[in-house]
N, C-alpha and C positions, 0 to 999 in steps of 0.2 A: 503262390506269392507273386509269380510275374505274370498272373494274370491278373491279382488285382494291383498290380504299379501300370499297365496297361490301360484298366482302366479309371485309374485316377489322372493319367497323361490325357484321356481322352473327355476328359469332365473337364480338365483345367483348360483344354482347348477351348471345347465349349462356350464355358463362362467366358474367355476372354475375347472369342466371336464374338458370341451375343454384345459383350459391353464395347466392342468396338463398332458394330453396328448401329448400337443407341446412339454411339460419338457423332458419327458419322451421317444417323438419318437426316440433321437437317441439311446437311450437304446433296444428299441424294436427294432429298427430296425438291432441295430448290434444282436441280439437274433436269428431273421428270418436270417439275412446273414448268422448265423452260420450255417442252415439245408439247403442251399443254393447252387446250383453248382456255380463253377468260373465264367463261365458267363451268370447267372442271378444276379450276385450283383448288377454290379452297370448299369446294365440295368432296373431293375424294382426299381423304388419306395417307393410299397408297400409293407408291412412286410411283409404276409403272402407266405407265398414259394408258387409256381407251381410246383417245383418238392421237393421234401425234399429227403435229402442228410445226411445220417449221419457218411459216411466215414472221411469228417471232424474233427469229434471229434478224430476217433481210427488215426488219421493220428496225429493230433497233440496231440494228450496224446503222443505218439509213440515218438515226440520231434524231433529233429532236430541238425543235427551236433556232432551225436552219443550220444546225450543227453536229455533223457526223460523229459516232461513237471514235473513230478509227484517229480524230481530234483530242478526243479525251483524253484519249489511251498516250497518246503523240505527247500531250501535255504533263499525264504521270509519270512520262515515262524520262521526260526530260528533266522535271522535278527530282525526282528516286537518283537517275543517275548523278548528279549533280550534288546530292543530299551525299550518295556513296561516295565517290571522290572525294569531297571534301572532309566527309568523315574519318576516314582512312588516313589520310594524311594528316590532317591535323592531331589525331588521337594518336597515330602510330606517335608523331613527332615529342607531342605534350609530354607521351608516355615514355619514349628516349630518355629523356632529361629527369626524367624523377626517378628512373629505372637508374641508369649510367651517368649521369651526369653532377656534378659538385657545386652548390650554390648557395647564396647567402639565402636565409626565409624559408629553405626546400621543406623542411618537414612541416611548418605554419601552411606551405603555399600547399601542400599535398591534405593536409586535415582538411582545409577550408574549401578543395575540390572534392573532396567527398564526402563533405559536409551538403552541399548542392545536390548532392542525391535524393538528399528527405527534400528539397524545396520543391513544391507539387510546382505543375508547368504553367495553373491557374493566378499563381502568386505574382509573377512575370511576366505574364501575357498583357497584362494594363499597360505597363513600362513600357515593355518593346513594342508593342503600336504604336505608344505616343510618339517613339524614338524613328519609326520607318515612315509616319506617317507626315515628320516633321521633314523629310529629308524627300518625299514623294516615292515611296517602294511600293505604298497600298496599290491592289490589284497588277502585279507583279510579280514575277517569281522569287525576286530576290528574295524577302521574309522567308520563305523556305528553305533555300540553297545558304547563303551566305553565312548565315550563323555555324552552319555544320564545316562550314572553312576555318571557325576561328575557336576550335576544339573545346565545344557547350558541352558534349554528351560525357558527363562525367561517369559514367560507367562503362562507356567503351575505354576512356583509359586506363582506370583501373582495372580491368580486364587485359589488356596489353601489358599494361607497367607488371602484372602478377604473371604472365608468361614469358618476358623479357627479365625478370628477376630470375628464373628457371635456365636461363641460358648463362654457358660457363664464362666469365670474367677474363678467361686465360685466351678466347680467342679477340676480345679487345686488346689486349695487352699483347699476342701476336701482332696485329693489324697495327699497334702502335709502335713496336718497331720498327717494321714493314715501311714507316713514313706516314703511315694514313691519319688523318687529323678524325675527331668528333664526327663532320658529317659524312667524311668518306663510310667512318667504322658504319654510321648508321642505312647509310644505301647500299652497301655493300656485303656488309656481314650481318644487320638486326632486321632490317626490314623481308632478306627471302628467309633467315631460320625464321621469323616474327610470322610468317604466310597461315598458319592455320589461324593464329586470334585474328589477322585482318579479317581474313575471309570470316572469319563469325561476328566482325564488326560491320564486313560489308554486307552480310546476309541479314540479320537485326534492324541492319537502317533503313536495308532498301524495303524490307516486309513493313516497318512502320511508318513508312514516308510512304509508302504506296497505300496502306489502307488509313494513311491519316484524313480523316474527315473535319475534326474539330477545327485546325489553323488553319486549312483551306479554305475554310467557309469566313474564317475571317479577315482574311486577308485576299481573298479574290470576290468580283462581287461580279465581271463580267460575263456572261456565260462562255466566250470566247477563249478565256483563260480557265475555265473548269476544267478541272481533272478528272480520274476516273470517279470516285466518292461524291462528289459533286455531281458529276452529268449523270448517275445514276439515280441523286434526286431529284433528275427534271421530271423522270418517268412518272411520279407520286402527283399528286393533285387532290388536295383537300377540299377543292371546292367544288371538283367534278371527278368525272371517270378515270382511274389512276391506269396506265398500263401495266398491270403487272407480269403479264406474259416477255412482252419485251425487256422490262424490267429483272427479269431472274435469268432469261437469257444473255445479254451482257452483264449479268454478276456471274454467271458460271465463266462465261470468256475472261474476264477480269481476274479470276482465281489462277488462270491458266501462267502467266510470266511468276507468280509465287510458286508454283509447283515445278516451275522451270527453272529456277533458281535453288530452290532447294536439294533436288532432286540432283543438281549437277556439282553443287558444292556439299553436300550430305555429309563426304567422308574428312574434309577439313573443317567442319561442323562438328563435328564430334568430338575432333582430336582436338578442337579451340578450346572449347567447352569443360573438356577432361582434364588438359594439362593445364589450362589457367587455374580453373577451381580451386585445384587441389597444392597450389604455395605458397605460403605466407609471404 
């Protein structure tokens, strides 16, 4: 009997190698293309290189269009963080007020934000160009940053407001004896117990703001201001010889601050994730 629970532990491994492998080959494989010449890409299959090539990398840090990778990166990175911050505070704050706070509208004004969930991002993209483009924001960062100041992501509030509903009432009402008004209780007492949904708000925005391509592309047209997702498509060329050697090796490096974010906040990811989901 415990030889075959033995080896039914050792079949479920198995299967769940194997199908994390499949996940994961096109990761590997763009990895190996990077130490790869031009034409062993997309002639071999297998990850591991036959010849390894690491001028790829010094080629594409080096950049392209008189513009170093190391600019890109500079630019995503000032982007993400900026999308974070703003994120965070605006959502935590939004999410205060319909969590703990008393207001004329509050139930109308919380349906109709998460009503803006179902409204695809395509619907509003027309609007707010016309809107940034009237005011001089085109090819700027702003379009990026500033909206995430003025709490758009209505799922990150909900996501807060449903982990600050989970927190007990009795230590407001402490802190309001105490003298402390609204925003003391909120900087003091909601925002560090509130710390694992931030961090799953800050981990969310900055993975989607860092691999966002689409708004980038429409709202920057300099290459000067390109970001990572952008400088990556300078590499491509439809009319001639694409790099893709360089090209897979600044997408592997470009994976590296997602894994470094994750990797560091994993266990307040989790615990956001868990104890938001699961309260009405």
């Amino acid at each position: 009997m415990e030889q075959t629970t033995e080896k039914m532990h050792i079949v479920k491994h198995v299967i769940v190698i194997a199908i994390a492998f499949v996940m994961l080959y096109p990761v590997l494989w763009m990895l190996g293309s990077s130490f790869k010449p031009a034409n062993e890409i997309f002639s071999e299959i297998w990850i591991w290189p036959k010849q390894w090539v690491f001028d790829n990398y010094i080629q594409g840090w080096t950049g392209i269009q008189g513009n170093s990778f190391a600019h890109f990166l500079g630019n995503s990175l000032i982007v993400s963080v900026g999308a974070v911050v703003g994120n965070v505070l605006s959502c935590s704050m939004a999410a205060y007020a319909f969590a703990r706070l008393n207001f004329r509208f509050k139930t109308i004004a919380f349906g109709l934000m998460l009503m803006t969930i179902m409204l695809p991002h395509h619907v509003t993209l027309i609007p707010q160009y016309i809107i940034f483009n009237k005011i001089g924001w085109i090819n700027t960062f702003f379009p990026l940053i500033v909206p995430k100041w003025l709490g758009t992501d209505a799922f990150f509030i909900f996501l807060t407001v449903q982990f600050i509903r989970g927190l007990p009432r009795e230590l407001d009402e402490a802190a309001t004896i105490d003298g402390c008004g609204p925003i003391r209780i909120f900087w003091k007492i909601i925002l560090p117990l509130a710390l694992p949904a931030l961090i799953t708000t800050a981990i969310f925005t900055f993975l989607w703001t860092w691999d966002d391509f689409f708004s980038q592309l429409i709202y920057l047209s300099d290459p000067i201001k390109y970001t990572v997702p952008l400088g990556l498509r300078l590499f491509l060329d439809s009319s001639s010889q694409s790099d893709w050697g360089p090209m897979f090796a600044m997408s592997t490096l470009s994976l590296v601050p997602c894994f470094i974010v994750f990797i560091l906040c994993q266990k307040y990811f989790v615990q956001g994730i868990a104890t938001s989901g699961i309260k009405g």
